[in-house]
Structures are given as C-alpha cells and as structure tokens.
MARSEMI-797535 format. One line per field, with one value per atom (N, C-alpha, C): y, z negated, x; residue number from 0. Coordinates in pm, 1 decimal, decimal comma, padded with zeros to 6 digits. Example, Ala and Ser with C-alpha at 12.3 -4.5 7.8 and 13.67 -1.06 7.14 Angstrom:
# residues 2
Y -00569,0_-00450,0_-00330,0_-00225,0_-00106,0_00003,0
Z -00780,0_-00780,0_-00780,0_-00708,0_-00714,0_-00787,0
X 01319,0_01230,0_01320,0_01285,0_01367,0_01290,0
resi 0_0_0_1_1_1
***
This chain:
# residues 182
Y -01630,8_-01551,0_-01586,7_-01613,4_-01627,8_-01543,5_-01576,1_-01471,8_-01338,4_-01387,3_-01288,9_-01171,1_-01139,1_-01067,1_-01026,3_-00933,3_-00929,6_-00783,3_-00801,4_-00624,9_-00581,1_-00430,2_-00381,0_-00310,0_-00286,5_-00265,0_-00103,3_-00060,4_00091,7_00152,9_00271,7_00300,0_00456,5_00487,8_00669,3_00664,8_00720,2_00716,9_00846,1_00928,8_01069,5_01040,3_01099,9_01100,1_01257,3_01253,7_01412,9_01408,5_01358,2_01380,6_01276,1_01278,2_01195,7_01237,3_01150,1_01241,3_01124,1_01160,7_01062,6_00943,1_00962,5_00822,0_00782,0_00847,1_00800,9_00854,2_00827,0_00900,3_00912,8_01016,2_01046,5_01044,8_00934,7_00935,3_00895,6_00957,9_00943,2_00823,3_00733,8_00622,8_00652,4_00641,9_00573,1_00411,2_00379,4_00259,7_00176,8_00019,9_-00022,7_-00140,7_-00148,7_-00255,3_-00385,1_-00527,7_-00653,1_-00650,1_-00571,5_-00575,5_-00456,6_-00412,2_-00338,9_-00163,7_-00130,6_-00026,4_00067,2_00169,5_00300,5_00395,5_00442,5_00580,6_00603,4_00711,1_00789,0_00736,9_00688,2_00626,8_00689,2_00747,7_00810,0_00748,1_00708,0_00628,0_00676,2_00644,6_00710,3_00541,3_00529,6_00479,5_00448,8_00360,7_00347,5_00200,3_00187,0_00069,8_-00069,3_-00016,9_-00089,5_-00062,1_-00091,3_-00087,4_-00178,5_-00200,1_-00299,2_-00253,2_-00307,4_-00292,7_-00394,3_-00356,7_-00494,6_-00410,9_-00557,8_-00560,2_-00625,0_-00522,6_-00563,5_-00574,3_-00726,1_-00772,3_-00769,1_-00732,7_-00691,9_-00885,4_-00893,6_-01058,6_-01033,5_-00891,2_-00924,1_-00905,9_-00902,1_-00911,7_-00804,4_-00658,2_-00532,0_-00506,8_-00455,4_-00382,4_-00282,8_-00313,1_-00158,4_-00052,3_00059,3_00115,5_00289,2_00353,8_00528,4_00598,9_00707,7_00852,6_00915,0_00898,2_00990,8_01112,4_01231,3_01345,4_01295,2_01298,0_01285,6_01420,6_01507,9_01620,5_01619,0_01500,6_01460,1_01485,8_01432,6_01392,5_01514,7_01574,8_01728,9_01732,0_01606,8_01562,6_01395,0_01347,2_01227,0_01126,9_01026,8_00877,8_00786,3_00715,7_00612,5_00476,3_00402,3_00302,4_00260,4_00137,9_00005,0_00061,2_00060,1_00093,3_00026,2_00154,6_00089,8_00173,3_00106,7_00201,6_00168,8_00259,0_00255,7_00144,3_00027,5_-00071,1_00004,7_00026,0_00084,4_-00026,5_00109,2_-00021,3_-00139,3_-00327,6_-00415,1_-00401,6_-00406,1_-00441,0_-00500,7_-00638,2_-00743,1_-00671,4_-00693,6_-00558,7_-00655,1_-00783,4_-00780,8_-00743,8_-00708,1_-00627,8_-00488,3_-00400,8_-00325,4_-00251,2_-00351,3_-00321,7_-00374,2_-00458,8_-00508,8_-00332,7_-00274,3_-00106,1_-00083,1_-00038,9_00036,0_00022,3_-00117,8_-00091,3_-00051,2_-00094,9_-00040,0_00097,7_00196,8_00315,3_00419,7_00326,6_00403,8_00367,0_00260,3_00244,6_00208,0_00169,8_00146,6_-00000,7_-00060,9_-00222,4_-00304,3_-00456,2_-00482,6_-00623,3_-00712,5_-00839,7_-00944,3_-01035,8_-01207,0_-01288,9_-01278,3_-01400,9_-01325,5_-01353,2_-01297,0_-01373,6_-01320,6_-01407,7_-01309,6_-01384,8_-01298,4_-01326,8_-01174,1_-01180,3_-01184,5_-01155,3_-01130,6_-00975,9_-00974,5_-00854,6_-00820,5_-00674,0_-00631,6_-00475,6_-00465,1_-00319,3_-00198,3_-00098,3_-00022,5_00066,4_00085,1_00164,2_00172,9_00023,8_-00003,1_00104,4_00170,6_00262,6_00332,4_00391,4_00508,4_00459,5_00338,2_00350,2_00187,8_00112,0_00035,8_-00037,8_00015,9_00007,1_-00084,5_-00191,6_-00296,4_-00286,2_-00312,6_-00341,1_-00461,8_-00497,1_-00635,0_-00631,8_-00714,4_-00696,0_-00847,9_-00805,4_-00896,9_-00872,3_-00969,5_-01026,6_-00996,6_-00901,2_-00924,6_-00930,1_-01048,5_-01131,9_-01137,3_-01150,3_-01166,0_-01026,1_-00914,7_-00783,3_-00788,8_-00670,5_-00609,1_-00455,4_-00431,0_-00228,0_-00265,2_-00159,4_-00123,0_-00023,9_-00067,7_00007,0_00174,7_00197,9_00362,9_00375,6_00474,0_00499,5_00562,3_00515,4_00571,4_00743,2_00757,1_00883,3_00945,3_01009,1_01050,9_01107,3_01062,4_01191,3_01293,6_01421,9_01536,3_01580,2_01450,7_01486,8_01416,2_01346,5_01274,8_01333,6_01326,7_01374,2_01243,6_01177,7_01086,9_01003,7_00931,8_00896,4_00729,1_00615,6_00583,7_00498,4_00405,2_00387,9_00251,2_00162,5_00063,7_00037,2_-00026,2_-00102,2_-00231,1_-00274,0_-00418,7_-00438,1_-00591,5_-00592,4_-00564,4_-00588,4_-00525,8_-00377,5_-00318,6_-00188,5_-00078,2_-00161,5_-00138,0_-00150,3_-00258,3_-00318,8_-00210,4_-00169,0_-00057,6_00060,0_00122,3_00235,3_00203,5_00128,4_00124,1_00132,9_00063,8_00103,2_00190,0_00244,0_00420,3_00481,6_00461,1_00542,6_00617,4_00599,3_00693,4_00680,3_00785,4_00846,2_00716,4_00634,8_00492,8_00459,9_00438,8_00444,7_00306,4_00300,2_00193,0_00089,7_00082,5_-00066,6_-00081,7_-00050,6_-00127,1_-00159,4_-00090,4_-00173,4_-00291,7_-00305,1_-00440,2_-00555,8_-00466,7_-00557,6_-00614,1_-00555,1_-00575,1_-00740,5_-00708,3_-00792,9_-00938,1_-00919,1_-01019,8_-01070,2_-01016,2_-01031,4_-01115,6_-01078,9_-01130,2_-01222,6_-01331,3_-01493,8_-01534,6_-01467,3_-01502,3_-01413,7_-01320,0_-01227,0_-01295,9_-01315,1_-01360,9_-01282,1
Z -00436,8_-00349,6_-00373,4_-00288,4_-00296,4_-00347,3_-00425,6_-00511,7_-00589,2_-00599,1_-00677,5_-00649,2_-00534,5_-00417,1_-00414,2_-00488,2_-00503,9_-00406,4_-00307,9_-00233,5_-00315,7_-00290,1_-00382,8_-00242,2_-00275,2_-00136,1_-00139,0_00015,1_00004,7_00038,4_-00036,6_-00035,4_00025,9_00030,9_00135,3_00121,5_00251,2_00274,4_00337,6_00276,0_00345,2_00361,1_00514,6_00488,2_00484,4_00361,2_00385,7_00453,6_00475,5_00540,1_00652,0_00726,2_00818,2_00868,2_00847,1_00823,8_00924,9_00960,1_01046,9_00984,4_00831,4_00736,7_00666,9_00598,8_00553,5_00550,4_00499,2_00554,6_00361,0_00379,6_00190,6_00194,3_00116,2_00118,9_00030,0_-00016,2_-00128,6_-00084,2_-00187,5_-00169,7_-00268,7_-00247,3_-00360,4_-00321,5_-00425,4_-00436,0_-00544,7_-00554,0_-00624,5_-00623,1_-00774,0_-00765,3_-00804,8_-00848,3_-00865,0_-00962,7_-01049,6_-01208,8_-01215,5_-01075,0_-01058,8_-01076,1_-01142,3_-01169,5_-01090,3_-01020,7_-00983,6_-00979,1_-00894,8_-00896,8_-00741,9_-00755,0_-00662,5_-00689,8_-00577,4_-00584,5_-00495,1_-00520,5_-00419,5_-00366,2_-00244,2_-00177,7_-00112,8_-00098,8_00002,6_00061,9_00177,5_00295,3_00334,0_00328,0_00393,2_00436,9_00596,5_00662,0_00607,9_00481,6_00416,1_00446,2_00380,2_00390,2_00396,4_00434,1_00434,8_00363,1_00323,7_00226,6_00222,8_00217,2_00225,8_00090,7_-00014,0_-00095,2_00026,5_00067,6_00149,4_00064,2_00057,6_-00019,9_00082,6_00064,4_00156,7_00112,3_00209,7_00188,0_00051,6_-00026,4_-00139,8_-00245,2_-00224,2_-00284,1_-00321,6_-00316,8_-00313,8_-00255,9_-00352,4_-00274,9_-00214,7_-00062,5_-00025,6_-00065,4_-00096,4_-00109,5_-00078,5_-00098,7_-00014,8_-00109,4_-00109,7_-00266,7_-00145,9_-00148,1_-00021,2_-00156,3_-00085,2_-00111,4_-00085,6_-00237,5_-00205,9_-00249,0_-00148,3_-00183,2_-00357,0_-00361,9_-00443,9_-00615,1_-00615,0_-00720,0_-00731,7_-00612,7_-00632,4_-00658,7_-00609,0_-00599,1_-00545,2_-00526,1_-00493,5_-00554,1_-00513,8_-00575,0_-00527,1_-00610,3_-00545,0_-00505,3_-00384,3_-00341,4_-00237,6_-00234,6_-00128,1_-00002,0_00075,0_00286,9_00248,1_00359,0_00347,1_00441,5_00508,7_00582,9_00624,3_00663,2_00712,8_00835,1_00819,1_00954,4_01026,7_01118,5_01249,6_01251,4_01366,3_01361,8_01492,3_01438,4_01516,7_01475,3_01435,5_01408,5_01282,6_01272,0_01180,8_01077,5_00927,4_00833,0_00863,1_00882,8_00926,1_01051,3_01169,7_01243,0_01197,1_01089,6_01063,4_00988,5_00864,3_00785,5_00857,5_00966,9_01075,0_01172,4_01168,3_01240,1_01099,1_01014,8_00916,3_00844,5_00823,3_00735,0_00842,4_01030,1_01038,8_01043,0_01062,0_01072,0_00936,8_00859,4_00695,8_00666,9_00657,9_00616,7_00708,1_00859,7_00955,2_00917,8_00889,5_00854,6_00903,7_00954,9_01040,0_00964,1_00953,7_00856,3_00953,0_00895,2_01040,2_00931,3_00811,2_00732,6_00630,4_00697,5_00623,5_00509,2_00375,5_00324,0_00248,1_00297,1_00211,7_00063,9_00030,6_-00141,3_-00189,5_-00091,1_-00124,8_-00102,7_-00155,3_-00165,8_-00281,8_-00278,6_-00365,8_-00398,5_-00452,7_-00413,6_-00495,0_-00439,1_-00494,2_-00622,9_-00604,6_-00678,8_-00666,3_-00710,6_-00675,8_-00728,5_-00797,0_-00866,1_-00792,4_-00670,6_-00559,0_-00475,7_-00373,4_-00282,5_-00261,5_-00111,8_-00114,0_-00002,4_-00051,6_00031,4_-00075,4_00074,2_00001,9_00064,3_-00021,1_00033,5_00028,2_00159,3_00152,0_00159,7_00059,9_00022,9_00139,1_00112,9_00201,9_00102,4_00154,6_00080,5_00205,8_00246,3_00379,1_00317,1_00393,9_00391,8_00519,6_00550,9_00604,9_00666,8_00607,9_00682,7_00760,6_00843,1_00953,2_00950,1_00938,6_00949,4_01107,9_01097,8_01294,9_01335,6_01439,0_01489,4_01523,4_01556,0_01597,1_01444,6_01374,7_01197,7_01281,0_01190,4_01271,0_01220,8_01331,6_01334,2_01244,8_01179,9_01082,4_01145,5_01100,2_01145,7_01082,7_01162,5_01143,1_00952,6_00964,7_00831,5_00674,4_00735,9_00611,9_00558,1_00432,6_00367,5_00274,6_00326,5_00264,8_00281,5_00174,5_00194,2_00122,5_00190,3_00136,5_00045,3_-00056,7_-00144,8_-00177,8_-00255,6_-00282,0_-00412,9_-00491,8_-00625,5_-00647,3_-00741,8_-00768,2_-00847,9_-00840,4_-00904,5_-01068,4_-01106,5_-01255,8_-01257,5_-01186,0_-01183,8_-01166,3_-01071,5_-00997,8_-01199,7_-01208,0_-01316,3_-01440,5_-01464,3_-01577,5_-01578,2_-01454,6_-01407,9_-01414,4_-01369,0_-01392,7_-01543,0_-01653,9_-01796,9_-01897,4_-01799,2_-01854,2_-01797,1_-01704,8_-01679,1_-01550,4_-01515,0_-01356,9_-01269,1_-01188,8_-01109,2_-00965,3_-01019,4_-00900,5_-00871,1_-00779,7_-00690,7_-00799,1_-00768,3_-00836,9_-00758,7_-00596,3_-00488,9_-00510,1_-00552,4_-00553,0_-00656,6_-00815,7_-00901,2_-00909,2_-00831,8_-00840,9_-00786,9_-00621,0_-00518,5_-00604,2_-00666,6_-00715,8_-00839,9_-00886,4_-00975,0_-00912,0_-00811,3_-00693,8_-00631,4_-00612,6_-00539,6_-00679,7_-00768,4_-00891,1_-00901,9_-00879,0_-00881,5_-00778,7_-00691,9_-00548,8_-00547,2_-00607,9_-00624,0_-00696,3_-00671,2_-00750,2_-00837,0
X -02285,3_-02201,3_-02054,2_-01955,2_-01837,4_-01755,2_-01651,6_-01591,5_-01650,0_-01767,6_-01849,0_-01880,2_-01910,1_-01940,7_-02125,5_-02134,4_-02306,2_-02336,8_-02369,0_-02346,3_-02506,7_-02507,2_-02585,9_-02702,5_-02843,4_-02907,1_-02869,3_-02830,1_-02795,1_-02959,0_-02980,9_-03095,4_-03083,3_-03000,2_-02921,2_-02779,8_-02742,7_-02578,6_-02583,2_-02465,1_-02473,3_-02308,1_-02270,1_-02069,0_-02028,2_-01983,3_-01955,2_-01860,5_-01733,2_-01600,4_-01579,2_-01525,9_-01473,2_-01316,9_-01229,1_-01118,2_-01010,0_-00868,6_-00807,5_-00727,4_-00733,2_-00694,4_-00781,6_-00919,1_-01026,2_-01117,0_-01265,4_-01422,7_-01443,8_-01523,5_-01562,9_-01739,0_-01817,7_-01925,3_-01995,0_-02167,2_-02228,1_-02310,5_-02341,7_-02403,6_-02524,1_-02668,3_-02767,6_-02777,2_-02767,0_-02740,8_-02843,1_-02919,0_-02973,2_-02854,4_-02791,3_-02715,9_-02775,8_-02688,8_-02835,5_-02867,6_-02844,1_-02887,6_-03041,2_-03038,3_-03155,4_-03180,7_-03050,9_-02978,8_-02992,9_-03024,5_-02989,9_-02889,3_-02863,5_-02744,9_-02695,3_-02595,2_-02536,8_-02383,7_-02321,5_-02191,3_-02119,0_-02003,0_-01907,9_-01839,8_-01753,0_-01695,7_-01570,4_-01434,6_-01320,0_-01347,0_-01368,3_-01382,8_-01225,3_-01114,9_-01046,2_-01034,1_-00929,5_-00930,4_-00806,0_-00743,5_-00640,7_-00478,7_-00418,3_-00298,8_-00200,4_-00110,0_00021,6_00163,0_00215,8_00313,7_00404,7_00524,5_00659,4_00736,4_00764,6_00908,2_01010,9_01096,3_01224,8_01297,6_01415,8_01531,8_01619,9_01753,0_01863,3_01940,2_02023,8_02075,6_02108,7_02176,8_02270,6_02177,2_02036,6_01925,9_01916,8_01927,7_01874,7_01677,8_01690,6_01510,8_01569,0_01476,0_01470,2_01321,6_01341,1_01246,9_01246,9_01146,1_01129,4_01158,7_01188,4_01115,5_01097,8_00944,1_00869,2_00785,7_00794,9_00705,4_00558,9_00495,6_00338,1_00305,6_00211,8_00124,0_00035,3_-00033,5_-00144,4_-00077,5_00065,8_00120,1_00240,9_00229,9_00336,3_00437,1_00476,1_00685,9_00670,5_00841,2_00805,8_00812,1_00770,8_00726,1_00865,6_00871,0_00960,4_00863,3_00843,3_00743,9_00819,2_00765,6_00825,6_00742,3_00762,3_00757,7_00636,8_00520,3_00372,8_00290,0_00180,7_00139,1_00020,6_-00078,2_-00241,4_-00247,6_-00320,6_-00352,2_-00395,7_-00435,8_-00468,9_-00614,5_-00711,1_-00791,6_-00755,9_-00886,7_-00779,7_-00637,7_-00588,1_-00437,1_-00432,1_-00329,7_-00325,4_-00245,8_-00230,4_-00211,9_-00051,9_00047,0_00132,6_00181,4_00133,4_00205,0_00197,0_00105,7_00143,4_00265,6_00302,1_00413,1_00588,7_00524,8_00629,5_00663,0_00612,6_00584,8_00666,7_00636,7_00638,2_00763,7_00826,0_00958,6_01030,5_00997,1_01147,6_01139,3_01035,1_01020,6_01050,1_01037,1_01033,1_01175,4_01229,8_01371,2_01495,9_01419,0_01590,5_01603,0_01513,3_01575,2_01449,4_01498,5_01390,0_01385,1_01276,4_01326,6_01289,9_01343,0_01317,7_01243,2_01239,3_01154,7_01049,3_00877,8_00830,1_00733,9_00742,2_00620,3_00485,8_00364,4_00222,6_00258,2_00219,4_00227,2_00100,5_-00031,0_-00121,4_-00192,6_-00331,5_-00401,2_-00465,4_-00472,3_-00550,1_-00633,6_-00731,4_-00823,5_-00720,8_-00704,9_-00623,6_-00698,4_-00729,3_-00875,4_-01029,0_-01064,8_-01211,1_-01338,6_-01246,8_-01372,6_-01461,7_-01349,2_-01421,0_-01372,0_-01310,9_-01228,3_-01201,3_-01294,0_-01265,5_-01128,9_-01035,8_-00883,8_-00855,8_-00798,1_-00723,5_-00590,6_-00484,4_-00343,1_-00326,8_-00245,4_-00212,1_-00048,2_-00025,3_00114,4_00229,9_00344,3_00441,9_00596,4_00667,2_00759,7_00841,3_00950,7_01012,2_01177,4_01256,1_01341,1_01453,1_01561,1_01671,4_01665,6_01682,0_01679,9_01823,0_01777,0_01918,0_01877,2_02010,0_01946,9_01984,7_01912,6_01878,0_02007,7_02063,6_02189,9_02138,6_02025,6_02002,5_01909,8_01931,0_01789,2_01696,5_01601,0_01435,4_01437,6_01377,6_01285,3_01177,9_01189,7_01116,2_00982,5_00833,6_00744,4_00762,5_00699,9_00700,5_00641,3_00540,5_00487,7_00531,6_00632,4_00669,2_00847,7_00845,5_00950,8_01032,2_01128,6_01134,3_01280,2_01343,4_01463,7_01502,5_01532,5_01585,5_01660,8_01605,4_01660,4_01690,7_01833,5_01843,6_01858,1_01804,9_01823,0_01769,1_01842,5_01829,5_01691,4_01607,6_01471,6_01518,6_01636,6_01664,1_01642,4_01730,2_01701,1_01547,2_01473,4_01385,3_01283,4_01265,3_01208,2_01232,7_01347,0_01376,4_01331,6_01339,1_01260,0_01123,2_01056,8_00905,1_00852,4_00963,2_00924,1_00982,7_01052,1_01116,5_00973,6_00893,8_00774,6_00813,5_00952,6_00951,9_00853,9_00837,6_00756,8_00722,7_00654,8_00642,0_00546,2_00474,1_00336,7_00224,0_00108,7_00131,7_00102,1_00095,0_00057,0_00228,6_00314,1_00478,8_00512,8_00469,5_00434,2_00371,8_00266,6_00195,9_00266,9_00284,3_00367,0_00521,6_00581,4_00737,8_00664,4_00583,3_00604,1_00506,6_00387,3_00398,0_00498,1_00608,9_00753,3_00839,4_00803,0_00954,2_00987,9_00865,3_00914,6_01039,1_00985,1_01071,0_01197,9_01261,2_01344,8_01445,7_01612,0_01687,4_01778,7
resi 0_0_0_1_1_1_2_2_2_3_3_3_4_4_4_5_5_5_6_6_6_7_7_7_8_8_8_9_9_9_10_10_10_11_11_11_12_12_12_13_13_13_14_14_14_15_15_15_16_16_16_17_17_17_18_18_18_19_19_19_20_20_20_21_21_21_22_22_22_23_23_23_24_24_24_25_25_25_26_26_26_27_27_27_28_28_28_29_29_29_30_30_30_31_31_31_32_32_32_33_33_33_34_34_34_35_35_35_36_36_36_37_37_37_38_38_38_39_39_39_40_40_40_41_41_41_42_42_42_43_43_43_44_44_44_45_45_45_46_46_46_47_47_47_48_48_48_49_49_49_50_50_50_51_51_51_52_52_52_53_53_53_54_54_54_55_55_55_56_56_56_57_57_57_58_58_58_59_59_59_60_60_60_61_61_61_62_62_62_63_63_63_64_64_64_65_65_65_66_66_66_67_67_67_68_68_68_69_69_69_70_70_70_71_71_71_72_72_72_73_73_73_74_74_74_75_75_75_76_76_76_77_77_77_78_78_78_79_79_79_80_80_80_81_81_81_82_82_82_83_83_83_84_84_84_85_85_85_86_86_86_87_87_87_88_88_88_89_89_89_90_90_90_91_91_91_92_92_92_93_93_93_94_94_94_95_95_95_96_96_96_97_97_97_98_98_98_99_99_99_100_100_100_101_101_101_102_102_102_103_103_103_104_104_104_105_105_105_106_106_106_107_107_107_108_108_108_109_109_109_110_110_110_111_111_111_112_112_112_113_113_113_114_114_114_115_115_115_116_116_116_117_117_117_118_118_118_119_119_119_120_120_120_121_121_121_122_122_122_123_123_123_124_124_124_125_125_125_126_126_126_127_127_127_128_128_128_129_129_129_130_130_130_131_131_131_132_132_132_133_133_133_134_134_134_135_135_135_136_136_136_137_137_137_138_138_138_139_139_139_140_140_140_141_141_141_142_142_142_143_143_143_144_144_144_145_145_145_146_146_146_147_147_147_148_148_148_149_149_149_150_150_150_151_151_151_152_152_152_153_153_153_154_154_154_155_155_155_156_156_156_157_157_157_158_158_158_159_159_159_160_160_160_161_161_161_162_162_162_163_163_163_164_164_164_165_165_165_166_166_166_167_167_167_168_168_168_169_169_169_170_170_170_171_171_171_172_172_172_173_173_173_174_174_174_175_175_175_176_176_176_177_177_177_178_178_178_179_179_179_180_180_180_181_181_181
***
C-alpha cells in the first residue's frame, strides 16, 4: 500500500452527529493486525491555512476567541475547504477575510493530519507572499471574534517557547514556513 496506508475492514458505522463543520461517528472496526474495537471518529473535510509575510517580512496572524480553549489563540488565517473547493482557493477566501491582506505569490508548505487519533482532518498548509492590505478591511462574521496581529518569525518563535496560548496547525505551519522566512 502506498505510504503505508492499510484501511482497516469497517464492520458497523453508527453517525451520531452530523453537524455544518463536521459529522461525529463510532466505528467497529477489524484493523490488519486482526484486532477488534470501537473507534470514534470527528469526520472533517480539511482545512487551509496561510503563514502571510508582509514585504518587511512580518507574519501576519489572528488572536481569534476559541470557545473549546475559553480565550484566544494566537494562529495564522485558516479556514474549512468547502466541499469541491481546492484547499488553495480556500485560504485565497480566507486571509483576505481574516486579515484585510490579499497575497500575489503563493507557495505549498505542505500537509498534515491534525489529530489522527479521533479526527481525520488534514490541513494543508501555504506560504503566502507579496501581500497588499485591501483598501476597504473585511467584514467580520457574526461568529467570529478576532483581531489582527503582526510579529516578526523571531518574535512569533519566542512566544511559542514561552508556551503562549498558539494553536498548534501554526505552530507546525510557522516552522514549515522558517526556511523560507528571512
């Protein structure tokens, strides 16, 4: 199997939830080692995510209010693909809506499972380059709380090992981004 990809035979699938960003469901499962059990699942369709560098090489990034974590996070602009929709036209939607800045040079940083334990969401990360803030600032949805923010990958980098409050798909993404960061 390619990349080590062994799917396991599903033997009952019940969905308890079906929800408008992800579905919650119990799996029995025989995995290939022959194994048995009940596997829980959050069902989501992936995510997109941009490290934005301003020309003077600033990150842009959010301190959005997460419910889950009961204050906010500081994280790089990111957002649910839609279904059909390429996860770069999604984060192409998403930084200018989250930060007012739109970028002309983009590069893949790659992907990766956010939490394979229960949850097979992958983020696919981006590198976005020659920004412009947008002459009118975006519109906030109704449901998001959020502002914001510029620091340098030094800065950015210090805070992550003081332990501040930082998501961890922009942890990953920032240090996917570092080579390329001056």
């Amino acid at each position: 199997m390619p990349n080590g990809f062994e799917p396991p035979q599903l033997l009952k699938q019940k969905l308890f939830y079906k929800g408008r960003k992800f579905d919650f469901e119990v799996n029995r499962l025989r995995l290939p080692n022959r194994a048995e059990g009940d596997w829980e699942c959050v069902r989501h369709p992936g995510g997109a995510l941009a490290v934005p560098v301003t020309p003077e090489g600033q990150l842009v990034l959010v301190r959005q209010y997460r419910f889950a974590a009961q204050g906010r996070l500081l994280e790089f602009p990111a957002g649910t693909v839609e279904p059909s929709e390429d996860p770069a036209e999604t984060i192409r939607r998403e930084i200018e809506e989250e930060t007012g800045y739109r970028a002309h040079r983009w590069q893949t940083l790659g992907s990766f499972f956010l939490a394979p334990g229960y949850s097979d969401e992958v983020i696919y990360a981006f590198l976005a380059q020659d920004l412009e803030k947008l002459a009118v600032p975006p519109q906030q949805d109704e449901d998001e709380d959020m502002e914001t923010v510029l620091m340098t990958p030094e800065q950015l980098e210090a805070a992550i090992l003081r332990g501040d409050p930082i998501d961890a798909k922009s942890i990953c993404s920032f240090f996917l981004a570092r080579p390329f960061l001056s």
